[in-house]
C-alpha positions as CSV (number, residue, x, y, z in Angstrom):
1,X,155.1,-2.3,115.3
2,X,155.1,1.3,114.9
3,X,155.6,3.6,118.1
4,X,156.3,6.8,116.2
5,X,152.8,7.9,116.2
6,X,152.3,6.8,120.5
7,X,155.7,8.4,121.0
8,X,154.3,12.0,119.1
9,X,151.3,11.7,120.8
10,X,152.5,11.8,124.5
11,X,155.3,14.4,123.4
12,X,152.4,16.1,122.6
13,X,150.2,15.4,125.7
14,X,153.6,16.5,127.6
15,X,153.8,19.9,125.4
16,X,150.2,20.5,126.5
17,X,150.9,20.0,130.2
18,X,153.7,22.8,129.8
19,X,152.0,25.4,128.8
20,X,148.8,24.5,130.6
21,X,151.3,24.8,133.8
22,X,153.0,28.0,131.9
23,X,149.2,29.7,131.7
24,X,148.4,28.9,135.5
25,X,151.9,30.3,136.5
26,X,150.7,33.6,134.7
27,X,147.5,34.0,135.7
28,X,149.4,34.0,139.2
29,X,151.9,36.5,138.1
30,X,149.1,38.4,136.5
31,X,146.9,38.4,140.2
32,X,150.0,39.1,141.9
33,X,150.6,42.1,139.7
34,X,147.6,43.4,140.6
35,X,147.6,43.2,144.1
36,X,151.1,44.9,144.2
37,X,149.7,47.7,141.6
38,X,152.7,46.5,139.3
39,X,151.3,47.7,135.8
40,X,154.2,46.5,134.0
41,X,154.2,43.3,134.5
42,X,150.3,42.7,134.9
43,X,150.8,44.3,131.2
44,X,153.8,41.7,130.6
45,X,151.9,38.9,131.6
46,X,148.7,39.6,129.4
47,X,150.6,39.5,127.0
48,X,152.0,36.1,127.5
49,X,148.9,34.8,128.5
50,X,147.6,35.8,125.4
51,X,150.4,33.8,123.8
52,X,150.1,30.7,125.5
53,X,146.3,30.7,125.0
54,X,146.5,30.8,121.0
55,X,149.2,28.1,121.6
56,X,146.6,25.8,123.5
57,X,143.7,26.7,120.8
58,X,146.0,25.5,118.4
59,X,146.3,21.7,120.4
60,X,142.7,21.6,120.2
61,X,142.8,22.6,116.0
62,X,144.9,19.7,116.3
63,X,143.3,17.5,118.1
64,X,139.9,17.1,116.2
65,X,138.6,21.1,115.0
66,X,136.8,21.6,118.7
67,X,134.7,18.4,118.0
68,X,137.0,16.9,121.0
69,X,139.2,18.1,123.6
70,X,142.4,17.4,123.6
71,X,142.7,15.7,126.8
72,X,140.1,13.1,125.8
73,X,142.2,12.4,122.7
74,X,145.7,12.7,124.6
75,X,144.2,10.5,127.0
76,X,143.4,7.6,124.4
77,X,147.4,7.1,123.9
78,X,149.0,8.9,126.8
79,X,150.0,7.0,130.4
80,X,147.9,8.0,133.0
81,X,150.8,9.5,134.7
82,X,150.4,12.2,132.0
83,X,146.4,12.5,132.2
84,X,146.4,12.8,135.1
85,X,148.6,15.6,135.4
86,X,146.9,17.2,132.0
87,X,143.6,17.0,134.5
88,X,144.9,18.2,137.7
89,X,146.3,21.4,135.2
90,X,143.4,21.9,134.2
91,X,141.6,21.8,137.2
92,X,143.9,24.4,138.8
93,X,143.6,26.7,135.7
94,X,139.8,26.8,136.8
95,X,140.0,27.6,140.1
96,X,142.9,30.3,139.0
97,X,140.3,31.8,136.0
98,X,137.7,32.1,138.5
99,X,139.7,33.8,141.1
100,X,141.1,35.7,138.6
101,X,138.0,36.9,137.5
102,X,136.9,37.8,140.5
103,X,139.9,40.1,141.3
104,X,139.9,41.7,138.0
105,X,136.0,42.7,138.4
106,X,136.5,43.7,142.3
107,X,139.5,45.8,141.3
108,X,137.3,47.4,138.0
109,X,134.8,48.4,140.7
110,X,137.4,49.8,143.4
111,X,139.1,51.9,140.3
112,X,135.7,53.2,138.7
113,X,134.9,54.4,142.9
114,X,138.8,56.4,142.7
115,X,138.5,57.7,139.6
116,X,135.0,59.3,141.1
117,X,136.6,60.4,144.0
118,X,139.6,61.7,142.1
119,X,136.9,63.7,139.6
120,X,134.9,64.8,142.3
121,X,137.8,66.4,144.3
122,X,139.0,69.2,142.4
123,X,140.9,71.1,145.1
124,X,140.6,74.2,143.4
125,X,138.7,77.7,143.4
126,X,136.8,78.4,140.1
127,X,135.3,81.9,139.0
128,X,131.2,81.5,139.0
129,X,129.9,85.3,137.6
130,X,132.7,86.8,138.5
131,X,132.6,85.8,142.4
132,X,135.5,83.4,143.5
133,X,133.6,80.0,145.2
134,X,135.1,77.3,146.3
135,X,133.4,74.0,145.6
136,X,132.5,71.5,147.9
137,X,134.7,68.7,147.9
138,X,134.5,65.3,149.6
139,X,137.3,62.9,150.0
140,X,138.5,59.5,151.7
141,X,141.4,58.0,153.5
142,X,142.3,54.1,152.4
């Protein structure tokens, strides 16, 4: 009996799991970058997101051209020790996308309202017809 092709499969499956975990992990980094206004490694962990999610399109290349995901294939050779855990990943990388999401399009709104305060407070006087106004400025403390 042959075992070569079981034993590549779940090696597989366990690959999978790893960067499944790895993208969660930075989608966490990422919303924790954010929150500490840490544009470095928000930056940083873009990019490896970005890495890890071609990695994972390329499983599911693998696995059947889209037709079929890869945890349903995975699953047809795999213990259920490891689909399991391929499911619960996957379940926590939804909940962390949709948080995620939700941060990234509060914290677009709160920088589009600062960078209209920050245009609207200029600060300055400017000439208008040759007499000296100051402009009316409005501001807020956060």
């Amino acid at each position: 009996m042959n075992f070569e092709p079981v034993q590549k499969r779940e090696e597989l499956a366990a690959t999978y799991l790893e960067q499944l975990q790895a993208l969660a992990s930075e989608i966490t980094v990422a919303t924790n970058a954010i929150a500490a206004n840490a544009l470095t490694t928000l930056q940083e962990s873009v990019a490896r997101q970005e890495m890890l999610c071609a990695s994972l399109a390329m499983f599911v290349k693998l696995f059947g051209e889209g037709s079929r995901s890869p945890e349903v294939v995975l699953a047809t050779n795999s213990d259920n020790s490891i689909e399991g855990k391929i499911r619960a990943a996957r379940r926590t990388l939804v909940e962390l996308n949709l948080k995620y999401a939700a941060l990234l399009r509060h914290s677009g709104k709160s920088l589009a309202l600062l960078i209209s305060l920050c245009n609207s407070h200029t600060g300055r006087f400017q000439e208008a017809r040759g007499l000296r106004l100051k402009q009316q400025t409005w501001s807020c403390e956060m």
